[in-house]
DRENKOLPA-474059 format. One line per 10 residues: their letters; for each residue x, z negated, y of C-alpha. Coordinates in Angstrom, 1 decimal. Layout:
% residues N
a	X/Z/Y; ...
END
This chain:
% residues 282
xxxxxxxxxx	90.9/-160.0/131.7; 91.2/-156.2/131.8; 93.7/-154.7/130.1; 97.0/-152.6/131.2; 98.4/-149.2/129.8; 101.0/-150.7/129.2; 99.1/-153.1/126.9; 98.0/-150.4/124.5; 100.7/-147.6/125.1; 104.5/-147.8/124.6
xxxxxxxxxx	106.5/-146.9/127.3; 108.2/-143.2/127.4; 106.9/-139.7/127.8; 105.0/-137.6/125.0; 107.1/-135.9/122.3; 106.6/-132.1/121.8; 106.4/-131.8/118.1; 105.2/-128.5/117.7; 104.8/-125.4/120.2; 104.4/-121.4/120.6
xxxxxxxxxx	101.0/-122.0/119.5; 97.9/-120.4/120.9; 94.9/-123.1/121.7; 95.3/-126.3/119.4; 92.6/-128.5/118.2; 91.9/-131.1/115.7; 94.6/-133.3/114.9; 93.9/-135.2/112.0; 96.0/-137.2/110.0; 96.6/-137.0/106.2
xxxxxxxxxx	97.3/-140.3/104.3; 100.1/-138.5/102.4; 102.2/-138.5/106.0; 101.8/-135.2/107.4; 99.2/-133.9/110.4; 96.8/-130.9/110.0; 95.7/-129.1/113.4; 93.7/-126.1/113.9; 94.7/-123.0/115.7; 91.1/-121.9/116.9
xxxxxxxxxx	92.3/-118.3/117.3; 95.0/-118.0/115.0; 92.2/-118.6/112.8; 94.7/-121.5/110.9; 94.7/-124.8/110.0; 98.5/-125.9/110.5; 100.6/-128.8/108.5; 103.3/-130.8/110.4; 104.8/-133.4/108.8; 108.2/-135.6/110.5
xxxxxxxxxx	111.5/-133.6/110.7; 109.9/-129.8/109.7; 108.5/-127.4/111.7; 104.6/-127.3/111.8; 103.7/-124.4/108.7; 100.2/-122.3/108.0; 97.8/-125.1/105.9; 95.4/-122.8/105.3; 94.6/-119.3/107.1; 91.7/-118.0/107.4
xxxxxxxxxx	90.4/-120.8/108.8; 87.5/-118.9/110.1; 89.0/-120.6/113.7; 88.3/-124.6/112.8; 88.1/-126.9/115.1; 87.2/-130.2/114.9; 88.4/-131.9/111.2; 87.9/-135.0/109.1; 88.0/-136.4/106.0; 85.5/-137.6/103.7
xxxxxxxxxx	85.1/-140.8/101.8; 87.2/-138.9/99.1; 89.5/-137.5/101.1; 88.1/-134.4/100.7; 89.2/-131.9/104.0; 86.1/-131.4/106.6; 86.0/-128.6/109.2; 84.1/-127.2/112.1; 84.3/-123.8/112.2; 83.3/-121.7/115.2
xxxxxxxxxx	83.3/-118.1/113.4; 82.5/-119.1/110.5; 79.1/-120.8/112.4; 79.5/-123.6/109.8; 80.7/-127.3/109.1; 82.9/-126.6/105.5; 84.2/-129.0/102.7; 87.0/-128.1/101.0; 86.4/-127.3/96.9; 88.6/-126.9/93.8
xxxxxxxxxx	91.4/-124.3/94.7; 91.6/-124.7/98.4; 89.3/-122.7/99.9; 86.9/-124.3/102.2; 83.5/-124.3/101.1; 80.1/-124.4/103.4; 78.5/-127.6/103.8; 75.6/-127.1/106.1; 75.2/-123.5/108.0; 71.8/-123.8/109.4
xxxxxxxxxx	69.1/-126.0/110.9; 65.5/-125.1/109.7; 66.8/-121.5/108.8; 68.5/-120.9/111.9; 72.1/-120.3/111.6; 74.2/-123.2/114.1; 75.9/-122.2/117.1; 79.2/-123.3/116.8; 80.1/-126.6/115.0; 82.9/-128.3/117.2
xxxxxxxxxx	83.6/-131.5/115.9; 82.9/-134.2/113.1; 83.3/-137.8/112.3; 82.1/-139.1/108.6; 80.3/-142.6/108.3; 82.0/-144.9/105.6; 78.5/-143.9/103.8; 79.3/-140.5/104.0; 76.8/-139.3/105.8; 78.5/-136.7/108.4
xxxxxxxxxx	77.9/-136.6/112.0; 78.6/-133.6/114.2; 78.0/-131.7/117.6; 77.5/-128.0/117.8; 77.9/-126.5/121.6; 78.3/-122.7/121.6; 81.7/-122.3/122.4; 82.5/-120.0/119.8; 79.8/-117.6/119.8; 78.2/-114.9/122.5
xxxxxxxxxx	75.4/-116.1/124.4; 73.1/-113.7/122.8; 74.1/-114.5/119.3; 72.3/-118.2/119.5; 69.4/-118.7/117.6; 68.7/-122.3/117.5; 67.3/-122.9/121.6; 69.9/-126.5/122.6; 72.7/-127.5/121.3; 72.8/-130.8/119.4
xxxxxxxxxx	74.1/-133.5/117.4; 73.3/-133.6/113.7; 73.7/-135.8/110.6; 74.4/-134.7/107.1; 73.5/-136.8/104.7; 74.9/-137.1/101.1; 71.9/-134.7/99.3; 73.0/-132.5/102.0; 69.8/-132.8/104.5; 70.4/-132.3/108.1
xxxxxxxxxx	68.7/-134.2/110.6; 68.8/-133.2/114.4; 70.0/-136.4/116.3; 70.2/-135.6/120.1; 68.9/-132.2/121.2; 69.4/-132.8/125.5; 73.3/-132.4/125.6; 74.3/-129.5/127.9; 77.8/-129.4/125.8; 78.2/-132.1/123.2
xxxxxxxxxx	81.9/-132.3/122.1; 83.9/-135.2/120.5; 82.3/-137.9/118.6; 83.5/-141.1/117.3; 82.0/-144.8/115.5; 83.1/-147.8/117.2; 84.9/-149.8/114.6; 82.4/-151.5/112.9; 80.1/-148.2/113.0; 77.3/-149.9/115.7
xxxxxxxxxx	78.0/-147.2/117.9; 78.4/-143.4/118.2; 80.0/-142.3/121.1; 79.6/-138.4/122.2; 80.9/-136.8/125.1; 79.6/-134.1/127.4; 82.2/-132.0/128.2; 79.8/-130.5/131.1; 78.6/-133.2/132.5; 82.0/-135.0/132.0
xxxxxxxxxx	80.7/-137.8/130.2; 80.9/-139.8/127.4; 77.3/-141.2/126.1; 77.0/-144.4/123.7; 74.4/-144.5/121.1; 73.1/-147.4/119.1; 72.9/-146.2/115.3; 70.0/-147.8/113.2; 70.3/-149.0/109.4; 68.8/-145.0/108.4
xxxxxxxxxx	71.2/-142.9/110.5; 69.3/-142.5/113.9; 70.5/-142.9/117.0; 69.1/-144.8/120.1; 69.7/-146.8/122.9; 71.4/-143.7/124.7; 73.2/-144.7/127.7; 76.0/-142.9/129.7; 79.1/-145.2/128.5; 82.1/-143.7/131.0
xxxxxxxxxx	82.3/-141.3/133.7; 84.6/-139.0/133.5; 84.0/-137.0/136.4; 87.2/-136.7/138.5; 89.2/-134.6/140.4; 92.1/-133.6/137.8; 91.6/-130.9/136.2; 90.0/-130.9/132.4; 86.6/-132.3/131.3; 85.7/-135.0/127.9
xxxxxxxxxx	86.5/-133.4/124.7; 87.9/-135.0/122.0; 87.8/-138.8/121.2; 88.9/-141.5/119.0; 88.4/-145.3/118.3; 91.5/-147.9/118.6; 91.0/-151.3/115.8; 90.0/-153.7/118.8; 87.1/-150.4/119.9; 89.5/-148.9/122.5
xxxxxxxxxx	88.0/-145.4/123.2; 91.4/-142.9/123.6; 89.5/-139.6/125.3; 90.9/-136.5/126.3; 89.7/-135.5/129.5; 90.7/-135.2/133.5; 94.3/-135.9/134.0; 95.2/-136.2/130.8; 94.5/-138.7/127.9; 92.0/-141.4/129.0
xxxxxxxxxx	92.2/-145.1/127.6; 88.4/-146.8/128.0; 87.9/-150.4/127.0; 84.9/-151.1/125.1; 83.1/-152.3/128.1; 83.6/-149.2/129.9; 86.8/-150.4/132.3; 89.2/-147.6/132.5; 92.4/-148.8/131.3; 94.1/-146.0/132.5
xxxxxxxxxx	95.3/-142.1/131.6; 98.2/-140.8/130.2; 99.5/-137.4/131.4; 100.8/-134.6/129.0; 103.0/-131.4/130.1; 99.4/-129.2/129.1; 96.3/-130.2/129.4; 95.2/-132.2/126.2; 91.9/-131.0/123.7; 92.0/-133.4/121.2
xxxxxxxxxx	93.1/-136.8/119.7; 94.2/-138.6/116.4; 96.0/-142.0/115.1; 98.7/-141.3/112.1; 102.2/-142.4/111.1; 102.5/-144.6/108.9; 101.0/-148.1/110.7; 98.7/-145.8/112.2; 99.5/-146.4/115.8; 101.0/-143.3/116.7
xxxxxxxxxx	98.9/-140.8/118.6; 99.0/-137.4/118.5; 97.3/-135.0/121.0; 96.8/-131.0/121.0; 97.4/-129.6/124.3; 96.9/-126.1/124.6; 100.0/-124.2/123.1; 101.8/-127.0/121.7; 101.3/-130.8/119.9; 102.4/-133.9/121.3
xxxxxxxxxx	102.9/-137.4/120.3; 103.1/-140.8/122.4; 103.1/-144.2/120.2; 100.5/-147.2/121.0; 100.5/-150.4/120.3; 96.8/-150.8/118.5; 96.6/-148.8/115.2; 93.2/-146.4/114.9; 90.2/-147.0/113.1; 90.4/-145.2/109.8
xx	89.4/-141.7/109.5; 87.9/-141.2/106.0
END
């Protein structure tokens, strides 16, 4: 039986926890119980946690957008200035992890997810860079591995965005903020992908396109996209879409049973709680 919003979403509207921002991006939770965002360009990564005002995490952030955690809880970031997914080293500073595919500098690295082998996946549109200023020909989906080889994945996506595993890490699902889609993947005991099939359409009159995504424990996709904050089943049913006051960018589970969910929506952060914790971020 298909599911109801109400079955995965408590009821009452989103809480603004932090505003006067200019375009946020990249929620991700820390286990120590506060959030990091980005600030793509206030060129900052921001730190809320309950009860304080959101506070600069680190600045420059050479405009990060998409972020993560490794198996070690080590900080991961997509940076669209910067051209680079970083790492962050000893003393803070973020550190470059991969810059370049075949000696060609990326386009823009939007967003990551890690494997629990930590191998690192992530898409790299060209949002944050002139036309002129791309080097590479596509824009793809990539893996980096832990000797810190990169393998091109998908190279056919007109705008590859948000990425996610399902829970048990059988499937990669990307979205395509152009063609306002989100495509599945099958992913294979050495990394690769296949089995490519178009999981959800998005396409729909609201306004806003796919963008970020994240995995619920029972594989509940929880996608930002036209209306507001889309809730996908694993068989592709729509469960449903929850509306924000802006238009949501991104998505992450926190708090402390990791069911609440917190969305970035333009100038401000917002949080709604559900009823089905997250899959873990490492």
């Amino acid at each position: 039986m298909a599911r109801q919003l109400s079955d995965l979403i408590a009821p009452g509207e989103p809480e603004q926890i932090a505003s006067g921002l200019q375009f946020t991006e990249g929620p991700l939770w820390h286990p120590g119980g506060y959030l990091l965002f980005s600030d793509i360009p206030a060129d900052t990564i921001y730190r809320w946690e309950p009860g304080r005002e959101a506070r600069r995490y680190i600045k420059p952030s050479r405009q990060s957008n998409g972020l993560t955690f490794d198996p070690l809880e080590r900080l991961i970031a997509c940076e669209h200035q910067g051209r680079q997914v970083s790492r962050i080293v000893p003393g803070g500073a973020m550190g470059t992890l991969v810059n370049n595919y075949q000696g060609k500098r990326l386009n823009s690295p939007n967003d990551v997810v890690v494997h629990s082998n930590g191998s690192i996946y992530f898409t790299d549109p060209p949002y944050g860079i002139l036309p002129d200023l791309g080097e590479i020909g596509f824009f793809g989906v990539y893996r980096v591995d832990t000797d810190g080889s990169i393998t091109l994945l998908v190279s056919d996506f007109i705008r590859p965005n948000g990425l996610a595993f399902s829970p048990d890490e059988s499937v990669l699902y990307i979205d395509d903020t152009e063609n306002r889609h989100v495509r599945a993947f099958d992913v294979q005991s050495d990394g690769s992908l296949t089995h490519d099939r178009v999981f959800v359409d998005m396409n729909v009159e609201a306004p806003g396109s796919p963008d970020g995504l994240k995995v619920d424990v029972e594989g509940n996709l929880y996608i930002t996209g036209g209306g507001g904050l889309w809730i996908v089943e694993p068989d592709g049913n729509h469960v449903g879409t929850v509306a924000f006051p802006e238009l949501p960018s991104n998505v992450a589970f926190g708090g402390p049973d990791n069911c609440t969910i917190y969305v970035t929506a333009r100038t401000s952060v917002f949080s709604i709680q559900g009823k089905v914790a997250g899959t873990k971020v490492w």
